[in-house]
C-alpha positions in Angstrom: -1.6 2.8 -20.3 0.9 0.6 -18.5 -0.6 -1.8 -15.7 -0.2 -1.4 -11.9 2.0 -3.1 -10.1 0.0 -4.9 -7.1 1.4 -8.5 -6.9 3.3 -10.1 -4.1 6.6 -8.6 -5.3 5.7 -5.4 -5.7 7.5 -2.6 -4.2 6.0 -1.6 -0.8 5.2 1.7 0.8 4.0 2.5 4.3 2.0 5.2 5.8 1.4 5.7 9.7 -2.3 6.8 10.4 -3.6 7.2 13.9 -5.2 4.4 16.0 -7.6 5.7 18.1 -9.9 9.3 17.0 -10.0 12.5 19.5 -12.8 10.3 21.9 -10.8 7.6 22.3 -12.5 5.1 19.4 -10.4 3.0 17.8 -10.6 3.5 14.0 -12.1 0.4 12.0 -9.1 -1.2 9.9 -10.4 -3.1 6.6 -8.2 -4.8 4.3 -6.8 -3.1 1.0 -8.9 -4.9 -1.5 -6.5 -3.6 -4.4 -3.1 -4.4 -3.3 -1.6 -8.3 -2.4 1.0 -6.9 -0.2 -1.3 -5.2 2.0 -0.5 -5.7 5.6 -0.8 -3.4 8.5 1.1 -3.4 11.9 0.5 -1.2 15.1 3.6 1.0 16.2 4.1 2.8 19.4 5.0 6.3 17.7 6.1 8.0 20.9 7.2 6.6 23.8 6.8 9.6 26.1 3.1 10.1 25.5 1.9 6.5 24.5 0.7 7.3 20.8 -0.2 4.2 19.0 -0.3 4.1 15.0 -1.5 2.3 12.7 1.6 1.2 9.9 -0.5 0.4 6.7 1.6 -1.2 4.0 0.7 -0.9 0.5 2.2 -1.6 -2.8 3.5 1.5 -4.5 1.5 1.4 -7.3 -2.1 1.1 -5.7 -4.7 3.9 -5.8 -5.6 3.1 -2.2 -2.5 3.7 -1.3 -1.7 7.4 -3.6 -5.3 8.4 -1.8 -4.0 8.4 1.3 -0.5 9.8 0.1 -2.8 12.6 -1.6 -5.0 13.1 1.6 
């Protein structure tokens, strides 16, 4: 079994999630305790209606990351 790739250098992937649920609640963010180059930044997805995301960042080979691919 070869071993994940979760350092510093690993190659990054991102996924956009919502912000806020159908009420209005902003989600609660936590950090990715399996990756290192786990960051997040909030994006305005459309300008028009004001949507705010949520850009997770993720190393490629993390299984936090492939879950929320998968879901």
């Amino acid at each position: 079994m070869s071993r994940r790739n979760v350092t510093y250098t690993a190659p990054v992937g991102s996924i956009d999630m919502p912000a806020f649920d159908d009420s209005g609640q902003a989600y609660t963010i936590s950090p990715c305790l399996e990756c290192l180059p786990w960051h997040i930044e909030v994006v305005l997805n459309d300008v028009d209606s004001g949507e705010v995301m949520v850009r997770e960042w993720h190393a490629v080979d993390c299984p936090v990351f492939k879950e929320l691919l998968d879901s």
